[in-house]
Structure formats: C-alpha cells, structure tokens
C-alpha positions in Angstrom: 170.5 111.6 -37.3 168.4 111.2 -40.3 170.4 113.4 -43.2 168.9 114.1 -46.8 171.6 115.4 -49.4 169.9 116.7 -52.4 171.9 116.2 -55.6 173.7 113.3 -56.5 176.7 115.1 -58.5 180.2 114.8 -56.8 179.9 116.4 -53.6 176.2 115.1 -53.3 178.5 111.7 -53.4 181.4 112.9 -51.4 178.7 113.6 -48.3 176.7 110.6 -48.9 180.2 108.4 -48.3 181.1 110.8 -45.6 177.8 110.7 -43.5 176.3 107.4 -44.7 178.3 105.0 -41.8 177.3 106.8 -38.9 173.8 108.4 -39.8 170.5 107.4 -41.2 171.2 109.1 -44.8 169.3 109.6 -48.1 170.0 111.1 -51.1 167.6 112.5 -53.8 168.3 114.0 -57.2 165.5 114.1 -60.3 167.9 111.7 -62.9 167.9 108.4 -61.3 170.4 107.5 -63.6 172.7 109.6 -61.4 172.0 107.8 -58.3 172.8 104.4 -60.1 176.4 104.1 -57.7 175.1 105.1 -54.7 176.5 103.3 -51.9 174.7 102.5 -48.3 171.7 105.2 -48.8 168.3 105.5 -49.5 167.5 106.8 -53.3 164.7 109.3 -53.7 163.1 110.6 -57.0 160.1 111.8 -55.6 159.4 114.3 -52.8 156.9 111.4 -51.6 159.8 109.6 -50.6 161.3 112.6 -48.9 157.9 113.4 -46.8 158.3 109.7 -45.4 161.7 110.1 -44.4 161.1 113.1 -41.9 164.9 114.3 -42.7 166.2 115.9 -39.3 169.4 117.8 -41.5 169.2 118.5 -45.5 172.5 119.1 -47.6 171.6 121.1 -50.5 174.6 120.2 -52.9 173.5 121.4 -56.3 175.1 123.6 -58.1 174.4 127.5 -57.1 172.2 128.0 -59.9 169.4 125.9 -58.4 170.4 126.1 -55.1 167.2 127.9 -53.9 164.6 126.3 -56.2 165.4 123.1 -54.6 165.0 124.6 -51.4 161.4 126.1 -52.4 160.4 122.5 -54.1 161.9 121.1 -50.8 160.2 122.6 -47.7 157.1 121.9 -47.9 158.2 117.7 -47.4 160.1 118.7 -44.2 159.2 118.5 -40.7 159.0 121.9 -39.3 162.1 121.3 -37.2 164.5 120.2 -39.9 167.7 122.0 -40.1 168.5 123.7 -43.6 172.0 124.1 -45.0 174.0 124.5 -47.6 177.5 124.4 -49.4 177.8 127.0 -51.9 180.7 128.4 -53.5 178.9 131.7 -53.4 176.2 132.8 -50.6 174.6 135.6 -52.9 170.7 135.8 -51.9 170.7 133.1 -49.6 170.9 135.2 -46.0 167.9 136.5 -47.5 166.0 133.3 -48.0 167.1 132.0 -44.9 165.8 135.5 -42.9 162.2 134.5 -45.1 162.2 130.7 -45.2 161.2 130.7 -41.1 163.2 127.6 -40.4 166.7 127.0 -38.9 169.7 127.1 -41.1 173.5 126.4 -41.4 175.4 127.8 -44.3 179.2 126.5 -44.6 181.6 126.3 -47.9 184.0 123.2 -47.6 186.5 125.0 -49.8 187.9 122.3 -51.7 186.6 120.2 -55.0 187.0 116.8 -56.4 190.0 118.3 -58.9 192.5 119.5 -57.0 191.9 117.7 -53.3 192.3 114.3 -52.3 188.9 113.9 -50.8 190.5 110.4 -49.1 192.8 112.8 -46.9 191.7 116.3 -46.4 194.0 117.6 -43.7 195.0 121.0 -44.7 192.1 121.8 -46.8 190.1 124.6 -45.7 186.2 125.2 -44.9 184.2 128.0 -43.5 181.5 128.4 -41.2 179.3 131.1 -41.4 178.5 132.9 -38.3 175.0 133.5 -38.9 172.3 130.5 -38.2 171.3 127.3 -35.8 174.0 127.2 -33.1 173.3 123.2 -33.4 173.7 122.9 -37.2 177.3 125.1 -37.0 178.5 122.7 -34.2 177.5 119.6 -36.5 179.7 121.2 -39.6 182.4 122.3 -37.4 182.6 118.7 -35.9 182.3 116.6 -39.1 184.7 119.4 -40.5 187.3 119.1 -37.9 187.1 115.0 -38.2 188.3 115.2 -41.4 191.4 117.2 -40.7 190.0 120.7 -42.3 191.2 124.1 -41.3 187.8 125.8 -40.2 187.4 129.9 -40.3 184.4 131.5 -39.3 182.8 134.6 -41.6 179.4 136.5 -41.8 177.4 136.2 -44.9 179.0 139.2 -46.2 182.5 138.5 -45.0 182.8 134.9 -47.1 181.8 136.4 -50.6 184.5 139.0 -50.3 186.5 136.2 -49.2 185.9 133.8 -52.0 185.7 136.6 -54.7 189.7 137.3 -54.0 190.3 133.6 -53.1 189.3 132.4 -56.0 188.5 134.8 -58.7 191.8 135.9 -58.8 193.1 132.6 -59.5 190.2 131.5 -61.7 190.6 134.7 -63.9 194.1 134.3 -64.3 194.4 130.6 -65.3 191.5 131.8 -68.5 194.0 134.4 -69.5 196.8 132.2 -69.8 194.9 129.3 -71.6 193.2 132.1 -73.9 197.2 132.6 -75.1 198.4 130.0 -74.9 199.6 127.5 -77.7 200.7 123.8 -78.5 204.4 123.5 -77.1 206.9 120.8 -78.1 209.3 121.2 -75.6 207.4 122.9 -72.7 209.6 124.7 -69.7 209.0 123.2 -65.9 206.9 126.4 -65.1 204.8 126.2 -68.5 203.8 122.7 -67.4 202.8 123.3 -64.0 200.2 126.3 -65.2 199.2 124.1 -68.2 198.3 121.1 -65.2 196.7 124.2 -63.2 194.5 125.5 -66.1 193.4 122.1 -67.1 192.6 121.0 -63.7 190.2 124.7 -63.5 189.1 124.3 -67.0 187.8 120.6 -65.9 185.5 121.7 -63.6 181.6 121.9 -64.2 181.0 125.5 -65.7 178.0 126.4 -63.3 180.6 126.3 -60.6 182.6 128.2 -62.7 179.9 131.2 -64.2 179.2 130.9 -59.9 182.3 132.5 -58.8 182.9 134.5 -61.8 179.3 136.2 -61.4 179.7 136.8 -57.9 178.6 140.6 -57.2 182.5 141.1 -56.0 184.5 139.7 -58.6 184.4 142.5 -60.9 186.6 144.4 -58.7 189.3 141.7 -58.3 189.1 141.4 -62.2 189.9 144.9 -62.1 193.1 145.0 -59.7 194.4 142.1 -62.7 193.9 144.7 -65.2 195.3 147.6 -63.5 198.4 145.3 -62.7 198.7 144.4 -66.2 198.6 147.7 -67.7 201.4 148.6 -65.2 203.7 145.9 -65.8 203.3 146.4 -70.1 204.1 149.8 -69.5 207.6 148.9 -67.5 208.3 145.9 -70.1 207.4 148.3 -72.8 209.8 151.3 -71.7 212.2 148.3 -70.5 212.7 150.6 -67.3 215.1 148.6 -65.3 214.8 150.4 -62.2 210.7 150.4 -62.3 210.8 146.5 -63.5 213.1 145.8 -59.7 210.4 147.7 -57.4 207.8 145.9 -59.0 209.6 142.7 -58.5 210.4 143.3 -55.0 206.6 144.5 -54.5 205.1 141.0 -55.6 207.7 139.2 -53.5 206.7 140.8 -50.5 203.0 140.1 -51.2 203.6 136.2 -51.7 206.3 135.9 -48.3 204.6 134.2 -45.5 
C-alpha cells in the first residue's frame, strides 16, 4: 500500500519506522530540516510531490491544532479513493469534517507517546478505534495495532473524548498542581520522587498536545470533580475529623481496587 504520513515530528517518525518495511511510504512536513533522519521513505515538501505519489492511506500526525488545515491543503493532491485518518488526542470537529470532506475516513488514537512508552515494545499499551468510518481503513489500524501488541477498544466519536477527557485530564491536571507547589528538596521521600519523575515526564511533552487535552470541550468538568474533591478533603484535614478522614480513605481505596 502506498501510505503518506503528514508531519515529521515524533509520531510522524514512529509510523514512518512502523510502516516503511512493508509499504510503499512517504512522509511530508513544510521544514525539511525535520525530515533530515528519515529513514527508508520518500521526503515531500511540496504537494507536487504528494499529487505524483497517488497515496492510497494518509496519516495525519500533526499536532491537533493543524490537524484539519492540513487536511484542507491536502485533498485536493489525493486520488478520489484515498483513505483519510487520523491520530488525535482529541476528535473535537473532526466527525464533522469527515461527514463534509466526501471521502472515506478512519479515525483511531494510539494512546500512548514517545515519554512514557517504549515505542520498541508496546504490549500493553492501549489504542482506540473509532466506530465511525471505512470498514477497510478500521481493519488496517486494528491489524497494525494488534501486531504491535496493543490493547484495542472501540468508541463513537462522542464516546472517546469523554474517554480521554477523564483518562487523561485528570491525570494531566493533577501533575500541574503538584509542580505549581512544589519546591527544591534535598532529601526527597520515595513517593516525592516518583510524582517529581511523573510531572517531568508530562511537563516534557510538546504544549500543543498539552493545550489539546486541556481544551477539550469535557475537561472542564473533570477539573471540576478535582476541585470539589479538594475542598472536601481541606475541610476534613482542617477540622482534623478522624472519623470523616477514615471514610474518605476507604472511599478512594475502593475506587483505585481492581
């Protein structure tokens, strides 16, 4: 198959390696200087080069931000056949573009980035499918998916941003409040260390995939459960109510068994 990724950045790279040994595979991004390691592909920094190469599947990988003006600056270089998708952290507006673009689409989310996973060995990682789209495209994504040793759910549209806005916001928004009070230790606790490793490791990645989850039309309501939780628990350490302090703690311990 011939496959165009658009965007060299790391997961542009991480498909390009993936794809590139047993498919036809290009990659095109506007900074050549970005396409500089790029290993067993074709190059593009012109949409003339894209027109020639009559891509059969393109993977948009740029960050959310541009997502659909690539797309836009895209289409009209594609045969009329060419499958669409995309791996965004955060679907917002595309099921619309897709319903208006009039060609065939497949939307998935490999939920995992170059910080935290191993891209080498992936088992136990997670991705999602969305349900929506080409039946062809979702059967290519769940099979490359599945290769690589992933743990693949299937959502609507609708179903993965309220996913993703608990999944991750919650996390996200608590790793910024505890490296907004945090200071310099000399002698750091086990515990200390592992959030200060966490926080680093969120605070390291690129801040459009960051503003991405944070702005996602349902995070403001996770945000809120961490501020209603807050207020409750200053109020117990506050009054130091013993008793209130041991249901609480038993609460959260249910909510993390497995």
């Amino acid at each position: 198959m011939r496959i165009l990724i658009l965007g060299a950045g790391k997961m542009g790279s991480f498909f390009v390696d993936l794809l590139s040994f047993e498919h036809e595979t290009a990659v095109f991004d506007i900074d050549p200087k970005r396409l500089r390691f790029m290993y067993n592909t074709l190059r593009f920094t012109s949409l003339d080069e894209v027109e020639d190469f009559r891509p059969e599947l393109v993977i948009n990988a740029v960050t959310l931000k541009y997502t659909l003006d690539v797309f836009r600056s895209v289409i009209p270089h594609l045969p009329p056949d060419c499958i669409l998708s995309d791996i965004a952290s955060v679907k917002t507006g595309l099921q619309e573009f897709y319903a208006q673009c009039g060609m065939r689409y497949v939307s998935t989310h490999p939920m995992f980035g170059p910080t935290f996973a191993n891209l080498g060995a992936l088992t136990g990682e997670n991705a999602i499918v969305i349900t929506e789209g080409d039946y062809m495209g979702r059967i290519f994504f769940r099979d490359l998916y599945s290769r690589l040793g992933l743990h693949i759910s299937e959502y609507t549209f609708d179903e993965h941003d309220e996913t993703v806005a608990y999944s991750l916001s919650i996390p996200f928004v608590s790793t910024f409040v505890f490296s907004a009070v945090m200071k310099h230790q000399d002698a750091p606790g086990t515990t200390f260390k592992r959030h200060l490793k966490i926080a680093r490791g969120v605070l390291g990645e690129d801040d459009c995939l960051l503003r991405e989850i944070l702005f996602n039309p349902r995070t403001g309501q996770q945000v809120a459960k961490i501020r209603d939780e807050l207020k409750l628990l200053l109020e117990i350490i506050d009054q130091k109510d013993e008793e209130a302090l041991n249901g609480y703690l038993c609460r959260i311990r249910q909510n993390i068994r497995s």
